[in-house]
C-alpha positions in Angstrom: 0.0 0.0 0.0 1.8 3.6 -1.0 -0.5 7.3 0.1 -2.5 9.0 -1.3 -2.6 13.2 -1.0 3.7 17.7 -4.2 9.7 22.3 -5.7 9.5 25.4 -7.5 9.1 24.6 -11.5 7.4 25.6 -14.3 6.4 23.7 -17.2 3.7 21.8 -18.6 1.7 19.4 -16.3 2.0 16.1 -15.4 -1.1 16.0 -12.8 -1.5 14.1 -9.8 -4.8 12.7 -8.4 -7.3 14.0 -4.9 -7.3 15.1 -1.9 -5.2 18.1 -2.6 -3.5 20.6 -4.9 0.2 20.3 -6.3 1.5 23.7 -5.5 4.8 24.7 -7.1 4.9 28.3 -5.3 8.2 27.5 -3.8 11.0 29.7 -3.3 9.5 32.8 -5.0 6.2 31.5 -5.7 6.9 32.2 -9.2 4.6 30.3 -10.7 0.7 29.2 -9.7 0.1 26.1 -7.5 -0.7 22.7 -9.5 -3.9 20.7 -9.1 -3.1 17.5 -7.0 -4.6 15.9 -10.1 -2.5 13.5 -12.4 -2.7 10.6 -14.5 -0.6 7.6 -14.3 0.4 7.0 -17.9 1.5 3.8 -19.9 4.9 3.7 -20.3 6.6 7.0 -20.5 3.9 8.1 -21.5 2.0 10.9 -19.2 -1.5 11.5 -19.0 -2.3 15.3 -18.0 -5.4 16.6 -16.2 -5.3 20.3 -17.2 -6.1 22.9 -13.7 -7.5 25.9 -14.5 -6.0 29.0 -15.5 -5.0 30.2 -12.2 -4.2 26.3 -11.4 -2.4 25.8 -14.1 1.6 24.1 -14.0 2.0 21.1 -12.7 5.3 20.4 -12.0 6.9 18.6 -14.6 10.1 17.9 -13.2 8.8 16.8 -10.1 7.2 14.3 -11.9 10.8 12.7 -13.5 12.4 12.5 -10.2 11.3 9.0 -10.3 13.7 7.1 -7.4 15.1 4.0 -9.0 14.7 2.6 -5.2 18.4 2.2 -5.2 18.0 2.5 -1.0 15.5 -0.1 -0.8 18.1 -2.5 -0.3 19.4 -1.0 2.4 16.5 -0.6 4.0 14.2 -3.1 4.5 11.2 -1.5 5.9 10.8 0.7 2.8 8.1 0.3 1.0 8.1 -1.6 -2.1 5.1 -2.1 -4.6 2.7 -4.6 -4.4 0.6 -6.6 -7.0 -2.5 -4.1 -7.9 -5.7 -5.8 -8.0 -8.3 -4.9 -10.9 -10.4 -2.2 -10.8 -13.6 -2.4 -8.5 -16.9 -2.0 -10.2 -19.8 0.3 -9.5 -23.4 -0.1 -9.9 -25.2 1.7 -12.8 -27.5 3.7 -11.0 -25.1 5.7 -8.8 -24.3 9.7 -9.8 -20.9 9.4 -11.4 -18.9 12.6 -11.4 -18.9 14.0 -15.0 -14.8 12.9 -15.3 -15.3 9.0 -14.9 -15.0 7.5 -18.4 -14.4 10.3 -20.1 -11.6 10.8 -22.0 -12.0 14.4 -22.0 -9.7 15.8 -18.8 -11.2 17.1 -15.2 -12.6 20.3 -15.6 -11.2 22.3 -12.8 -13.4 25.7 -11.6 -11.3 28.7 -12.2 -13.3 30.2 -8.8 -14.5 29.3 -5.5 -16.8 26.7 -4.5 -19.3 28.9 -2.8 -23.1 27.4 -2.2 -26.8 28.2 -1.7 -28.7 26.5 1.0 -29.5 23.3 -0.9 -26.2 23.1 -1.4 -24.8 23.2 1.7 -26.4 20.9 2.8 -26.2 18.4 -0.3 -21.8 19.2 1.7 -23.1 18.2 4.9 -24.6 14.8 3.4 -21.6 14.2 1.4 -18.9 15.5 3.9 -20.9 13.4 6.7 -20.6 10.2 4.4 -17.1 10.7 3.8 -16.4 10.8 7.8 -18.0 7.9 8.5 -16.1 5.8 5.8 -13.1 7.3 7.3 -14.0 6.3 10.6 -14.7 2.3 9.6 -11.4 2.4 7.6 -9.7 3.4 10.7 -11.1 0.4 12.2 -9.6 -2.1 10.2 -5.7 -0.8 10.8 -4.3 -3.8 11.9 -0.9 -5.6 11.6 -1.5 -8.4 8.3 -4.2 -6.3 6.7 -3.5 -5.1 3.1 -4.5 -1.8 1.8 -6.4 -3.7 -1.1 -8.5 -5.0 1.6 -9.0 -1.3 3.1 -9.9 -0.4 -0.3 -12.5 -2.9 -0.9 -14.2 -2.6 2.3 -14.4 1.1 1.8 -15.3 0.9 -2.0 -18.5 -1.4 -0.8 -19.4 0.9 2.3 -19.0 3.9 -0.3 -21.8 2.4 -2.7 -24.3 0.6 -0.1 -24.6 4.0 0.9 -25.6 5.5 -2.7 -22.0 7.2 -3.1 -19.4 7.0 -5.6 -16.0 6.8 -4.6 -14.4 10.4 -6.0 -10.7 8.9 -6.7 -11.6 5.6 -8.4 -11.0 6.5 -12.9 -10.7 9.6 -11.6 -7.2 10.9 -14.5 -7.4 6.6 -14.5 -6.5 6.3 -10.5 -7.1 3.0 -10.2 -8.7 2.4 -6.4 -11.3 3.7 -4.5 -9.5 5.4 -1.8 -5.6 6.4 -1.4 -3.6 4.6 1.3 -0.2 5.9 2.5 1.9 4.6 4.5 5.1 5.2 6.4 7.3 7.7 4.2 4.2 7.5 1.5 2.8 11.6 1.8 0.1 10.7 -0.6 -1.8 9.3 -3.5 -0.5 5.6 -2.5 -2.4 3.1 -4.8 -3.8 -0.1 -2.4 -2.3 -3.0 -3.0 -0.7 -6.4 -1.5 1.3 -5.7 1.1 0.1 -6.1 4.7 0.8 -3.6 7.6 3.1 -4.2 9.7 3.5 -4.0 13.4 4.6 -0.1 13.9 3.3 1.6 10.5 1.7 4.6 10.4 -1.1 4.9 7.6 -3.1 7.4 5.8 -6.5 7.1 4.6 -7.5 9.3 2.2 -11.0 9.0 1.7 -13.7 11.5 -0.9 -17.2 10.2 -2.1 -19.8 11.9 -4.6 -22.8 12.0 -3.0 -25.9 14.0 -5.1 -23.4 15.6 -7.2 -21.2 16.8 -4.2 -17.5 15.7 -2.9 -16.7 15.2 0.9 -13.0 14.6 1.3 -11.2 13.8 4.2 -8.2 11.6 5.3 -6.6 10.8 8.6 -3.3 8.8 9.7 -3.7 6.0 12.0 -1.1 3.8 13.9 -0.8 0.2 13.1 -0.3 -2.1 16.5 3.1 -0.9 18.6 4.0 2.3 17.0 6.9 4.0 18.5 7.0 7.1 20.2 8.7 9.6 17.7 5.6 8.1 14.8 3.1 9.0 17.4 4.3 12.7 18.0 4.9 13.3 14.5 0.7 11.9 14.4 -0.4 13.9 16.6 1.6 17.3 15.6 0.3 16.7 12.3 -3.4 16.5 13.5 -2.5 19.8 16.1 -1.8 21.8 13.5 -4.9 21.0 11.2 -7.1 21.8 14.3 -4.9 25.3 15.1 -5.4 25.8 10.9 -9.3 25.3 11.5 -9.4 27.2 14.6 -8.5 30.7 12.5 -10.8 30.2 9.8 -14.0 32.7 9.5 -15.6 35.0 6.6 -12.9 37.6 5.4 -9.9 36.3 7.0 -6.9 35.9 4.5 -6.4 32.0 3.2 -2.5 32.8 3.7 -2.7 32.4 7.7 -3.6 28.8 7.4 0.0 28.0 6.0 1.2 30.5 8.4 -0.4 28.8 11.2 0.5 25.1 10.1 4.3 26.6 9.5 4.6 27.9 13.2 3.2 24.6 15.0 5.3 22.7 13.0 8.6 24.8 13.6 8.2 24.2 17.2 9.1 20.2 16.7 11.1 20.8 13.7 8.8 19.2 11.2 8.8 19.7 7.9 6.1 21.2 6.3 5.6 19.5 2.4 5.3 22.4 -0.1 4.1 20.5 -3.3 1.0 19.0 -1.9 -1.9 21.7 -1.3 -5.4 21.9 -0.1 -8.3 22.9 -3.1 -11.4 24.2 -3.0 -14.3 21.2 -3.1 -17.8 20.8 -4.1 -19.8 20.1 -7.0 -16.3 20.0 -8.9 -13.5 18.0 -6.9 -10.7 20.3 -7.3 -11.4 24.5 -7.4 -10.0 27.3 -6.2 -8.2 28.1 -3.7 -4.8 26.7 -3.5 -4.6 26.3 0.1 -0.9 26.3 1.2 0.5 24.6 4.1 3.4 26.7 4.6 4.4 30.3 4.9 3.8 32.7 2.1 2.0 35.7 0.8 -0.7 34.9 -1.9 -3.6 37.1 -1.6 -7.0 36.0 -1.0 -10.0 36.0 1.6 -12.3 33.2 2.9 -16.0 33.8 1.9 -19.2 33.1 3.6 -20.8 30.1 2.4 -17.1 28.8 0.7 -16.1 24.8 1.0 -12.5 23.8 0.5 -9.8 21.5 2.7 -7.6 22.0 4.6 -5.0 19.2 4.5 -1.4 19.3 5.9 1.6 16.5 5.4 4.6 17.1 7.7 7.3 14.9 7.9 10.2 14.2 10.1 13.3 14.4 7.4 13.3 15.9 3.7 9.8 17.5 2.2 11.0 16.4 -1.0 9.2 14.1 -3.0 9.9 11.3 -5.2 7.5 9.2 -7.4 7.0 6.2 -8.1 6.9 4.4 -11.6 3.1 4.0 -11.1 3.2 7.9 -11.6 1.3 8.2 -8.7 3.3 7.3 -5.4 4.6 10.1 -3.6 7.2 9.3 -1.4 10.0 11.2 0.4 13.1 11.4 -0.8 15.1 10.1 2.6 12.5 7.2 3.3 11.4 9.3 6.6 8.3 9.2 7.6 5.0 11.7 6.7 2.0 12.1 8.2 -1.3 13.8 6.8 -5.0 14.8 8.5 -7.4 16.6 6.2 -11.1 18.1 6.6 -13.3 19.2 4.2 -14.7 23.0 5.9 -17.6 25.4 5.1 -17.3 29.1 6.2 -20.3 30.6 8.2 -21.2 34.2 10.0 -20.2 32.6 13.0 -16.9 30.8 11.7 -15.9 27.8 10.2 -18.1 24.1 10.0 -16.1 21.2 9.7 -18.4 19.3 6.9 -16.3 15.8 7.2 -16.5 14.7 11.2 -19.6 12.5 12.6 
């Protein structure tokens, strides 16, 4: 099982799938952040999801720094890949979103997802779904279980409730739900290996409910996990809530990577750049590119908005290589990343989290 969930570059895209944005605004911010959006290809061949205008470079290069898992064999607890089982079927008469078997690429909304009454509350149903998938995947974290298994289990809880599952053919991601473990930051693809004994694992779970996304992920801790895993867990999870806690109508979207940035300073976490939070809602990636780290984009939260919030921190390098699936994302140094992620609606009197039960 490798995660789910991306250096400053500019040119064309090669996107990357879910729960969150590929931002390239690195060093200068020089160019706009990417849409956590992109296709595995065949081959060499690269599939790209196009982001809006505003969304609009993926990083290329980021995408060739494929490792050639030389260190593997020096380390035996790095992940390797696992046999992929075939894609999970759907029944007929669930909503798909407009992307699934299409061969035209996502269409990405070059504005906020902001929503009338009927469809805030088509967020609540949908964000409400997507936490109690969560919740059950959580349950099943055990030493010997594969991620395949996670995935099925949430892929049938997903439909038996009238859902589709957001990631599955989504730029041809293969699985119902990412699942990232250890030094995975995101967009692992569930397959055949088991947990083990001391892993740490993120879920990353969003379902289309009624023509609306819910996303939300969480890390969970796999039998005896040692100390340092757990308070790299819980830091993570700290600095969502402190990145929640400051949301309200009119505040600027830049203090949530402020916010995240200081919290994780104090443990000397690192803070991944590439990976970003996204607007959400009828449309599975929109404006805005929510940052996780320090900078100075401009911007302002608006009544009745719905986008995540959705930090990765990680003990060593925030660098990022990926896999030959073209989806992987692992660090660089094998150290570990953790990531916790809520779907949020802004009201007069604050911030509602949509994905909790």
């Amino acid at each position: 099982a490798r995660a789910c969930g991306a250096v400053p570059m500019a040119s064309p895209p090669s996107p990357r799938l879910l729960c969150a944005l590929l931002g390239d605004r690195l060093a200068a911010l020089s160019a706009r952040p990417l849409l956590r959006t992109a296709a595995p290809g065949r081959g060499h061949r690269r599939v790209t999801c196009q982001a809006t205008r505003t969304l609009s470079s993926l990083v290329d290069a980021l995408f060739n720094r494929r490792s050639r898992d030389d260190s593997l064999e020096s380390n035996p607890r790095r992940l390797r890949p696992g046999k992929v089982s075939p894609r999970l079927t759907v029944p007929s008469h669930i909503q798909r979103p407009p992307y699934v078997n299409s061969r035209q690429r996502p269409q990405m909304n070059d504005g906020p997802e902001i929503h009338d009454e009927k469809g805030i509350e088509c967020m609540r149903a949908s964000g409400k779904l997507a936490a109690q998938v969560l919740k059950f995947a959580g349950t099943l974290v055990n030493p010997g279980i594969t991620t395949d298994e996670i995935d099925k289990a949430v892929h049938q809880m997903i439909i038996d409730n009238g859902a589709y599952p957001s990631p599955l053919g989504y730029c041809g991601f293969p699985k119902s739900v990412c699942t990232s473990v250890n030094e995975c930051i995101c967009h692992g693809i569930p397959d055949s290996r088991p947990l083990e004994d001391g892993d740490i694992i993120n879920i990353d779970v969003t379902v289309y409910l009624n023509g609306y996304h819910g996303d939300t992920s969480a890390t969970f801790l796999c039998g005896d996990v040692d100390d340092e895993a757990k308070k790299l867990v819980q830091v993570t999870k700290e600095s969502l809530d402190k990145a929640i806690s400051i949301c309200a109508p009119g505040v600027e979207i830049n203090r949530i990577g402020r916010t995240i940035q200081d919290h994780a300073d104090k443990f000397k976490y690192g803070v991944v750049q590439q990976f970003v939070g996204h607007g959400v809602g009828k449309v599975f990636h929109a404006e805005p590119a929510v940052l996780h780290f320090r900078n100075n984009e401009k911007g302002r939260m608006i009544l009745n908005q719905t986008f995540t919030i959705e930090p990765m921190l990680t003990i060593g390098s925030t660098n990022s290589t990926i896999w030959s699936d073209d989806w992987t994302a692992v660090t660089e140094d094998g150290s570990l990343s953790a990531q916790f992620e809520h779907t949020l609606l802004i009201t007069e009197d604050g911030v509602e989290i949509l994905t909790q039960c």
